[in-house]
N, C-alpha and C positions, 0 to 999 in steps of 0.2 A: 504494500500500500504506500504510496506517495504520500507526503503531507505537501500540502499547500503552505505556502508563506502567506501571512496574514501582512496585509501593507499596514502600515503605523500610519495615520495620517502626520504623529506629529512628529515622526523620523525624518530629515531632510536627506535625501540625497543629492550625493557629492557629483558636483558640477565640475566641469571641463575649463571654465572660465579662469583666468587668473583673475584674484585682487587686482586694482587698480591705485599704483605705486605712489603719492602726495608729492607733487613736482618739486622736483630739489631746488631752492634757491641760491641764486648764484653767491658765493664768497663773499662775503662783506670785507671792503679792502682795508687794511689795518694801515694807519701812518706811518711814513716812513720813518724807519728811526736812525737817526745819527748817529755814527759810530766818532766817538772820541780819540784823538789819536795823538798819544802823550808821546812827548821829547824823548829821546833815547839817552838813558843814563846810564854811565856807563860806572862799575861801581871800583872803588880807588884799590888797586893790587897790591898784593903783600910786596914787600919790600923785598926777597928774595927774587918774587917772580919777575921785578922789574929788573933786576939786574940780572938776569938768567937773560933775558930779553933784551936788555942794552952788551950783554956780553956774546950774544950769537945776534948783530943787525945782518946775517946774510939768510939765516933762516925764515922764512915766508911765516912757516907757523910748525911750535913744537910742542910733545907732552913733556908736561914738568913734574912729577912725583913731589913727595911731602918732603922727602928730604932735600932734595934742592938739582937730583939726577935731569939732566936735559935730553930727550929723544928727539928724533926727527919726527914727521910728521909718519911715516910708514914703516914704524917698529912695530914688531911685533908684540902681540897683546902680554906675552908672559913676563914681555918687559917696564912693561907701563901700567901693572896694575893699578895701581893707586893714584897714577899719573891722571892731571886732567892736560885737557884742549886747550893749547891758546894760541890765537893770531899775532904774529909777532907787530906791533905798531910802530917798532922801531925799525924796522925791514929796510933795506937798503939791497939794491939790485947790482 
């Protein structure tokens, strides 16, 4: 024996349609903002490191360790751990 399906009147069947999507609006355009653009300070060198730097003017730019060791610029890393970066400002060609 078959059973019949009994319609619900108050069951809704599901429709094919999409929702209809609430129009995006466009971007509200935000002021532009000024970027601030402070003077370059450059900040005053230990007194070691200037004369590291006044004692090699042919070097462009070298690592300088804590202690006072001078590299080139293409030493290898096992020798300039502790070493930092500097451009030499007293450079002379």
């Amino acid at each position: 024996m078959a059973r019949k399906a009994k319609e619900n009147p108050e069951v809704k069947k599901p429709t094919t349609e999409t929702p209809q999507k609430p129009k995006e609006q466009a971007p509200q355009q935000k002021p532009a903002e000024t970027k601030v653009v402070k003077p370059k300070v450059e900040a005053p060198l230990d007194p070691m490191v200037e004369q590291a730097m006044k004692l090699n003017p042919h070097m462009k730019s070298m690592w300088i360790t804590s202690r006072g060791f001078v590299h080139q610029a293409t030493a290898p890393e096992y020798l300039r751990k502790d070493a930092k970066f500097y451009v030499n400002k007293y450079y002379k060609q």
